[in-house]
matplotlib code that plots the C-alpha trace (Angstrom):
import matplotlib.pyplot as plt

x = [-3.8, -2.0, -4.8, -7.2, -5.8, -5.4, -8.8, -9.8, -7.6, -9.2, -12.7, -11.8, -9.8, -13.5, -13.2, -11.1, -13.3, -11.5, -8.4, -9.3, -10.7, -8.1, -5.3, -7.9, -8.0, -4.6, -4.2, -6.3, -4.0, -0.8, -0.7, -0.7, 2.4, 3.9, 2.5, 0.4, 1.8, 3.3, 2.3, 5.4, 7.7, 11.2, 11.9, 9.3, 11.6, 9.7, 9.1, 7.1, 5.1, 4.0, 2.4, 0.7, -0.7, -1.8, -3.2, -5.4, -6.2, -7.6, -9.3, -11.4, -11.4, -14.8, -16.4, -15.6, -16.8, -20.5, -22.9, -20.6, -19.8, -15.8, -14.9, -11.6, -10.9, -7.3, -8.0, -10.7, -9.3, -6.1, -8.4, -10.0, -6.6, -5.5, -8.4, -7.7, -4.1, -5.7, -8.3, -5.7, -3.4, -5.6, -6.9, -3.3, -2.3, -5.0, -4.1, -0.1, -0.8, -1.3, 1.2, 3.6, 1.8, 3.0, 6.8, 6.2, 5.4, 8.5, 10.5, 9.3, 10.0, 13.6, 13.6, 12.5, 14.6, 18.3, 17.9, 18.0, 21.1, 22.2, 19.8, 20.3, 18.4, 15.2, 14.9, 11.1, 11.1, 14.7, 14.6, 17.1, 15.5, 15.8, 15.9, 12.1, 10.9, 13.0, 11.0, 7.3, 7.5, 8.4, 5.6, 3.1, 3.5, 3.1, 0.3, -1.2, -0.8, -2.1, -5.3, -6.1, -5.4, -4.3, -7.6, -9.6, -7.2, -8.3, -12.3, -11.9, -10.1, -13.0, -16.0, -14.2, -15.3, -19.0, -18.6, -16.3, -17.2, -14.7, -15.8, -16.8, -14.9, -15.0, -15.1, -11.8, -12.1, -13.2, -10.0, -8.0, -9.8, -9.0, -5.6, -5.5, -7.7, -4.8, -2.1, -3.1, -3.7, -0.4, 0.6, -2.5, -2.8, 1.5, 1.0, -2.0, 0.5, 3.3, 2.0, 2.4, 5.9, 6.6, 4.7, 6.3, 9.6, 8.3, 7.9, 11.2, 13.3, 10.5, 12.1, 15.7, 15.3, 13.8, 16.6, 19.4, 17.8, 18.3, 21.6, 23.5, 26.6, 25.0, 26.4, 22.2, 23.5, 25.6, 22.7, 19.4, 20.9, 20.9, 17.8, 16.0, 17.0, 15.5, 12.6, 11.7, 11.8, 9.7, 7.1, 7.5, 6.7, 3.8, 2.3, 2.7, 0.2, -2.5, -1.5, -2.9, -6.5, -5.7, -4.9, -7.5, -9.6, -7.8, -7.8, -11.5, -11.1, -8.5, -10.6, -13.7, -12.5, -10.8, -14.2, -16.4, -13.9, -14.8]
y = [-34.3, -32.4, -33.4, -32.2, -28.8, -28.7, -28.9, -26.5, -23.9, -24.5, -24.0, -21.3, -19.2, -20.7, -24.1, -25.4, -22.7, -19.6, -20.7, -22.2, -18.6, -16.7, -18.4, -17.9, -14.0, -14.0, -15.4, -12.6, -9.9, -11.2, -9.8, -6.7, -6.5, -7.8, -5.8, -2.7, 1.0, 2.0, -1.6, -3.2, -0.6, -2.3, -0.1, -1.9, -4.7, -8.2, -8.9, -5.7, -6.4, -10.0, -8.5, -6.1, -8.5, -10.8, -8.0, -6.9, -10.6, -11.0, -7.9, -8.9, -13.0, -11.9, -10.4, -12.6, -15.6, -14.2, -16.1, -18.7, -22.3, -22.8, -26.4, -28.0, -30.3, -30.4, -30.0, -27.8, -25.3, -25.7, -25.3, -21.9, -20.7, -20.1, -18.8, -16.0, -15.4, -14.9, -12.1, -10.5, -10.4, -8.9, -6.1, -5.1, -5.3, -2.8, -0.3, -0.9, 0.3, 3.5, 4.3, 2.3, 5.2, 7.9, 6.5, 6.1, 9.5, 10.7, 8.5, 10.3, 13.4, 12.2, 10.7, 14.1, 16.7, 14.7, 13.2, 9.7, 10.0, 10.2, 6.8, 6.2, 4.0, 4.7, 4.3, 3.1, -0.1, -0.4, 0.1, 2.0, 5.3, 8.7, 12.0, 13.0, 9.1, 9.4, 12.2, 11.7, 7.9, 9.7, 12.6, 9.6, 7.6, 10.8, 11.9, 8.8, 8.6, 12.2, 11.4, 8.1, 5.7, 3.2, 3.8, 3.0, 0.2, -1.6, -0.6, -1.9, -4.7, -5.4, -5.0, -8.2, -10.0, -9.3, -9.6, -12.8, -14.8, -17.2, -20.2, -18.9, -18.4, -15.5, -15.9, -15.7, -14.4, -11.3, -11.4, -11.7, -8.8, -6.7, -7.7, -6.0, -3.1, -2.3, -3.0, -0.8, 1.3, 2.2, 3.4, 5.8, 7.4, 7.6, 9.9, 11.8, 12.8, 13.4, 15.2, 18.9, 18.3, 16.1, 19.0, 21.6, 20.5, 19.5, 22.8, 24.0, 21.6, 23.2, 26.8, 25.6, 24.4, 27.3, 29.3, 26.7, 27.6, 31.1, 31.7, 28.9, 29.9, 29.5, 25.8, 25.4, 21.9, 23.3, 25.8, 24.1, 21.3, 23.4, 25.2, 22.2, 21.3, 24.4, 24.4, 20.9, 21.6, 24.6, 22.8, 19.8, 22.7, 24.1, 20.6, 18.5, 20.6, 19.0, 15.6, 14.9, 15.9, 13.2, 10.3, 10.8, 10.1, 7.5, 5.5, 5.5, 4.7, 1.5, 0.0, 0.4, -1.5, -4.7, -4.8, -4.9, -7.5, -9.5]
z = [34.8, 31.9, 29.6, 32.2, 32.6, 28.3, 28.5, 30.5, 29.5, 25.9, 27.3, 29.2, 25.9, 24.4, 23.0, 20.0, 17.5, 19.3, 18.5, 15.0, 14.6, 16.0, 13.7, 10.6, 11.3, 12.0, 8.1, 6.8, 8.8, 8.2, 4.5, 5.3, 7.5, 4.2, 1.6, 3.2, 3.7, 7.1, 8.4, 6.5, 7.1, 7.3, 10.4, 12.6, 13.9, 12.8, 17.2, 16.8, 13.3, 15.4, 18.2, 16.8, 14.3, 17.4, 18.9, 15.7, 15.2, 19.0, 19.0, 15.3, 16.3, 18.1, 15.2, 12.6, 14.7, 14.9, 13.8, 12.1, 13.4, 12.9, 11.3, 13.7, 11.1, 9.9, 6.2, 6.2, 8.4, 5.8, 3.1, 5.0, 6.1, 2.6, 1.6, 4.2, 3.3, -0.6, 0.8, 3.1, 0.4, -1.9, 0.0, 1.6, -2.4, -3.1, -0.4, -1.2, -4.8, -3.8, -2.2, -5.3, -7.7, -5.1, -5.2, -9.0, -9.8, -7.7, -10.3, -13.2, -12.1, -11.6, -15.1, -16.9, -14.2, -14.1, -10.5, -11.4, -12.4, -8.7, -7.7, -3.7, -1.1, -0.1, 3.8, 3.5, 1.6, 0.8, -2.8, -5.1, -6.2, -6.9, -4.9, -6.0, -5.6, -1.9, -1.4, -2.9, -0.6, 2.5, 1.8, 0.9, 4.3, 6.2, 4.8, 4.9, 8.4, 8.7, 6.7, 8.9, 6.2, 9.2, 10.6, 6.8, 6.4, 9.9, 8.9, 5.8, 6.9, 9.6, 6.8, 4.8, 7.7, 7.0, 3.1, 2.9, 6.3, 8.1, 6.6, 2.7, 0.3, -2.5, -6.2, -7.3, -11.1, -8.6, -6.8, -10.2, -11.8, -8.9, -8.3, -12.3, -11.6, -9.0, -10.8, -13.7, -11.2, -10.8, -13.5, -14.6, -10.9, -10.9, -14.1, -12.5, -9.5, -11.9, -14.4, -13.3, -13.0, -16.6, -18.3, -16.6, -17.6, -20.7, -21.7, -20.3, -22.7, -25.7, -24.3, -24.0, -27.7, -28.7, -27.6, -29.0, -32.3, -32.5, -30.8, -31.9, -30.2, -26.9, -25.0, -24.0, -22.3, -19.7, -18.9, -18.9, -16.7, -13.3, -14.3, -14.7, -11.4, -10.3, -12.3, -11.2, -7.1, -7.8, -9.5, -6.8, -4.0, -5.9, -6.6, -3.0, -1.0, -3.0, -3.0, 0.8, -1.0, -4.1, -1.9, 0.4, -2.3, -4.0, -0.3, -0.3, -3.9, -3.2, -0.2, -1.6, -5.0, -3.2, -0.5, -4.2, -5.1, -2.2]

ax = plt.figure().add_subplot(projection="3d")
ax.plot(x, y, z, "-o")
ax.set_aspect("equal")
plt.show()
């Protein structure tokens, strides 16, 4: 009788595929509760971060099951599961960059204006950091909530289904590459956000020099210290208003790189 009503709760959820299928999606959207912006947030209680990712993975199992005939063998579905943990981690990895560049460029600008001297914890991803890189990670996940990057992030995540079926696999020099074509990313895009800031102080230290130099007498040090300080939260105010406009380009730019990948 047990077995009976197994069975027919199986065929009614539809068959041992479903499942299979739900459990494989659920593998692909797993990664980015772990890696992905706003999605991994450590103030989403894990009980939370669950059942939204059942609730993503019921609402896609559908799609990703059209047109494809689901293996129930033990070590193919293994085989297939990881394979889906690899793609989900690459494309949450791609959009997570981003958002590491943002924090990054708030940590330069502490370097060059004195605030990483005072390092504290940042209440997003519980990393030690600066005022600036406090602030710049706290700006990014707003704005990308404000520019729909959720939204992308669950499109994109819904197109790898098209490009990298259930039961293929992609080619994984592709993943490698792009795994390094974010990576670099980082870096290069941290610097882009930054660099208003690094050059603005850059040339304050040139005109604190300067005046070092011709009046000798002068203790420049105990001057240019608070002036920096002010100097770098002006050029922090002038330069944030057009950082929602650079990452909603650079989101496009992120999911459209790891859905090439694929």
């Amino acid at each position: 009788m047990n077995q009976l009503t197994l069975h027919n709760f199986l065929q009614a959820l539809g068959g041992g595929q479903s499942i299979t299928a739900f459990f494989l999606v659920l593998g692909r959207v797993t990664p980015l509760f772990v890696l992905a912006p706003l999605f991994s947030a450590k103030q989403i209680p894990a009980q939370v971060k669950g059942i939204i990712a059942v609730a993503i993975s019921i609402g896609l199992t559908g799609l990703a099951m059209h047109g494809e005939t689901i293996p129930t063998q033990p070590l193919q579905v293994a085989g297939l599961l990881m394979v889906q943990v690899l793609v989900g981690i690459l494309f949450a990895f791609a959009i997570a960059a981003l958002l590491a560049a943002v924090q990054t460029a708030g940590g330069l600008a502490d370097i060059v204006s004195g605030f990483s001297f005072g390092a504290t914890v940042d209440p997003i991803n519980g990393n030690p950091g600066g005022a600036f890189a406090e602030l710049y990670s706290l700006i990014g996940v707003m704005l990308f909530i404000a520019i729909g990057g959720d939204a992308w992030m669950l499109r994109g995540l819904a197109r790898t289904f098209a490009l990298v079926p259930l039961t293929k696999a992609p080619q994984f020099s592709s993943l490698a590459n792009a795994a390094e074509l974010s990576f670099a990313s980082i870096f290069t895009s941290a610097l882009e956000v930054a660099a208003p800031v690094v050059l603005t102080l850059l040339i304050t230290d040139v005109a604190f020099g300067m005046v070092s130099r011709v009046v000798p007498q002068m203790n420049v040090f105990s001057v240019a210290f608070p002036l920096k300080v002010g100097v770098s939260l002006l050029a922090v105010m002038a330069t944030l208003p057009f950082l929602g406009g650079w990452m909603s380009n650079q989101i496009y730019t992120s999911v459209a790189t790891a859905l090439n990948a694929l």
